[in-house]
Backbone as a ProteinNet text record, in pm:
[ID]
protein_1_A
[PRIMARY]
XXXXXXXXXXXXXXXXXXXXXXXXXXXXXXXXXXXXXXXXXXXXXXXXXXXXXXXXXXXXXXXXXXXXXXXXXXXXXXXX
[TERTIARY]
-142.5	-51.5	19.2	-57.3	19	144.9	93.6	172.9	298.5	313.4	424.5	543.9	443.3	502.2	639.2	737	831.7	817.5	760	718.6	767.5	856.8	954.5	1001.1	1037.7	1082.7	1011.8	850.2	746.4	649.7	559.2	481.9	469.1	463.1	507.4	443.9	521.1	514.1	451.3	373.4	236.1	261.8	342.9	344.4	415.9	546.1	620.5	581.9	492.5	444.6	429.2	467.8	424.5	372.3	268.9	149.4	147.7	132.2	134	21.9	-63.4	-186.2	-302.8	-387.5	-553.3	-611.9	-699.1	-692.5	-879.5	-981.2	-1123.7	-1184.5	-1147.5	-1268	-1151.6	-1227	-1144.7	-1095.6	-1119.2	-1041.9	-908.1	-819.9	-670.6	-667.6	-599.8	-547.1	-391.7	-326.8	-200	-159.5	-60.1	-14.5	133.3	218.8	326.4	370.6	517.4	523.6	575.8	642.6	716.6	651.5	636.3	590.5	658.7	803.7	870.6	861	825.5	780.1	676.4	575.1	398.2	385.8	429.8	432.2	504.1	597.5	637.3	569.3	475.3	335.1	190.4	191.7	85	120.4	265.6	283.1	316.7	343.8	401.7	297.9	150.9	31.1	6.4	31.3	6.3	76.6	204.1	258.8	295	261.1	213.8	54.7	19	-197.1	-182.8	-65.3	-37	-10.9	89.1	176.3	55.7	-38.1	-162.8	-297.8	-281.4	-348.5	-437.9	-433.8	-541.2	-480.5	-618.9	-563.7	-642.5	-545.8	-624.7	-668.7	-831.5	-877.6	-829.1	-742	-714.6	-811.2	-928.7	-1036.4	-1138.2	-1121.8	-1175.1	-1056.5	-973.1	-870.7	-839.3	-862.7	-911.3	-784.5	-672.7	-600.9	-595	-580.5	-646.3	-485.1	-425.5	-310	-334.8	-258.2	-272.3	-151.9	-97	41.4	-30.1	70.8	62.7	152.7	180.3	263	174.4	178.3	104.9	195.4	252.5	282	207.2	250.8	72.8	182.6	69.4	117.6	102.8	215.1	217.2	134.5	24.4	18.5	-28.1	117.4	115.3	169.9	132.1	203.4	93.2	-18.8	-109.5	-47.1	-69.1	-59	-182.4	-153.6	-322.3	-276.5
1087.9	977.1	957.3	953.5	969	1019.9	1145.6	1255.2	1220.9	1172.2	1126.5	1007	960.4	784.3	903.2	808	855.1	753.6	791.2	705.6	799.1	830.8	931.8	852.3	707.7	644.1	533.9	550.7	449.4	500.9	422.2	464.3	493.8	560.1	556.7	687.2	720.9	857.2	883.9	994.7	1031.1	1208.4	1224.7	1368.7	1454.6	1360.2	1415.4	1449	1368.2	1409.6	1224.9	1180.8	1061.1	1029.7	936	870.2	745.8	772	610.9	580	686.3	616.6	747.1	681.8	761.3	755.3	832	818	880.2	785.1	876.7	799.8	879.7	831.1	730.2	626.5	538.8	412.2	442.8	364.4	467.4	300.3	370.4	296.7	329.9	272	278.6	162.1	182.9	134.8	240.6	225.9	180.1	121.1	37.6	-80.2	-54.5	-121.8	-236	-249.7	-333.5	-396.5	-512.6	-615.4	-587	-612.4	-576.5	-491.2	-312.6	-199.1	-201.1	-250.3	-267.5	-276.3	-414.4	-484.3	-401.7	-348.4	-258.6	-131.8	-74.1	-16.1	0.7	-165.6	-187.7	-219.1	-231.3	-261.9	-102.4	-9.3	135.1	162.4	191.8	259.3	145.4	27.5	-57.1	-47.3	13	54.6	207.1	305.6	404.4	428.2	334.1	289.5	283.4	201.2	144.4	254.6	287.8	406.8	474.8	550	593.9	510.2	430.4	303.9	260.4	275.7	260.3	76.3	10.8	-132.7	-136.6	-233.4	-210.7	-391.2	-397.7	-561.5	-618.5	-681.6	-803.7	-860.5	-895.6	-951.9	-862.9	-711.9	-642.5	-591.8	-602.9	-576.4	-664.8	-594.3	-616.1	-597.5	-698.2	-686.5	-665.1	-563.5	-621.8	-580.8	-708.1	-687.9	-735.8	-613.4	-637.5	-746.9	-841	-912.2	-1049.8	-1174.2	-1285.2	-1363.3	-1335.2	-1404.7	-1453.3	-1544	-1590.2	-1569.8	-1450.1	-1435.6	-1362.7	-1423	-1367.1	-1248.4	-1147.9	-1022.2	-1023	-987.8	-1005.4	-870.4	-891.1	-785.4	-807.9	-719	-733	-913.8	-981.8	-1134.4	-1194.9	-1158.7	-1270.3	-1244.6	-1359.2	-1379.2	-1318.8	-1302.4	-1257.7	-1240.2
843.6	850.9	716.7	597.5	499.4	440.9	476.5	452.3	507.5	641.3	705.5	666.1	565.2	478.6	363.6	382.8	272	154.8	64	-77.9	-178.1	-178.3	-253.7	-392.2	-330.6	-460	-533.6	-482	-521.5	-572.9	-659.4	-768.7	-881.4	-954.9	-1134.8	-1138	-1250.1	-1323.9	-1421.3	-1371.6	-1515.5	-1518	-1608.8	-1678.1	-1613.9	-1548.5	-1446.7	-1298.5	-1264.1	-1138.1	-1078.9	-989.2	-926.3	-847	-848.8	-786.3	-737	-635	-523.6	-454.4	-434.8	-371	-401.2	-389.5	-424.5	-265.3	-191.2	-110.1	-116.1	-59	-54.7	69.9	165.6	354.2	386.6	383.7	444.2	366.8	192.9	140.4	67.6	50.9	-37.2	-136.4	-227.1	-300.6	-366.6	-300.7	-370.9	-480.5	-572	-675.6	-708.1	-761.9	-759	-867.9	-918.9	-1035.8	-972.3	-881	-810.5	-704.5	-688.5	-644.9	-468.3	-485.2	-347.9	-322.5	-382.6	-334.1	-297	-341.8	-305.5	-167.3	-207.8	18.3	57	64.5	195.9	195.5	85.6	70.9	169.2	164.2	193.6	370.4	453.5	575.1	620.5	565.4	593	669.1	628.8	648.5	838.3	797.9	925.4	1033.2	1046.2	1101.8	1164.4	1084.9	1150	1203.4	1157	1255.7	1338.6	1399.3	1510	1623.4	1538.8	1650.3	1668.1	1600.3	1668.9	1713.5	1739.6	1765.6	1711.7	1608.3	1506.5	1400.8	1330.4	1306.5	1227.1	1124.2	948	995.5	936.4	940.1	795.6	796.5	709.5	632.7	711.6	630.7	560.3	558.9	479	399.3	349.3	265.9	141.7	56.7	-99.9	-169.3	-212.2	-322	-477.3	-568.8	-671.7	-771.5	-858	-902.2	-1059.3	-1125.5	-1304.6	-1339	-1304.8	-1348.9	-1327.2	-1385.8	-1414.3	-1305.5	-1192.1	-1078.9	-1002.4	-909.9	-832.4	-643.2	-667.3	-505.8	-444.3	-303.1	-261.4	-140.5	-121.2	-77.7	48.8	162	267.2	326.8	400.8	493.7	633.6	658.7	815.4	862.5	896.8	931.2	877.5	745.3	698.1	541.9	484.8	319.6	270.6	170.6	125.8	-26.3
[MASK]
++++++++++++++++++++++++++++++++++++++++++++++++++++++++++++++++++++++++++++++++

């Protein structure tokens, strides 16, 4: 499913090569300088789950953000 996500212009650059997500079983982790790139990050993956019917739980989904804003990150139709 990944592989299928176009994140061509997301993530940041380390040594000329760019990185957007870490990926081990069944956790991810996404990477993102941009706040408005993130969330549409974190809804990409929820939306191709779907199409294979597969559904990410909200309440096991762990945000963890290095910045000083207090907006809270949409995923899927919950705040979080």
């Amino acid at each position: 499913m990944f592989r299928s996500l176009d994140w061509k212009d997301k993530g940041v650059n380390i040594n000329g090569e760019d990185l957007n997500n870490l990926r081990f079983a069944d956790d991810v982790i996404l990477i993102e300088k941009s706040f408005t790139k993130l969330e549409e990050m974190l809804n990409d993956p929820i939306r191709k789950g779907e199409e294979a019917g597969l559904e990410i739980n909200p309440k096991k989904t762990i945000t963890i953000r290095n910045d000083r804003t207090n907006k809270k990150l949409r995923i899927g139709n919950i705040g979080k």
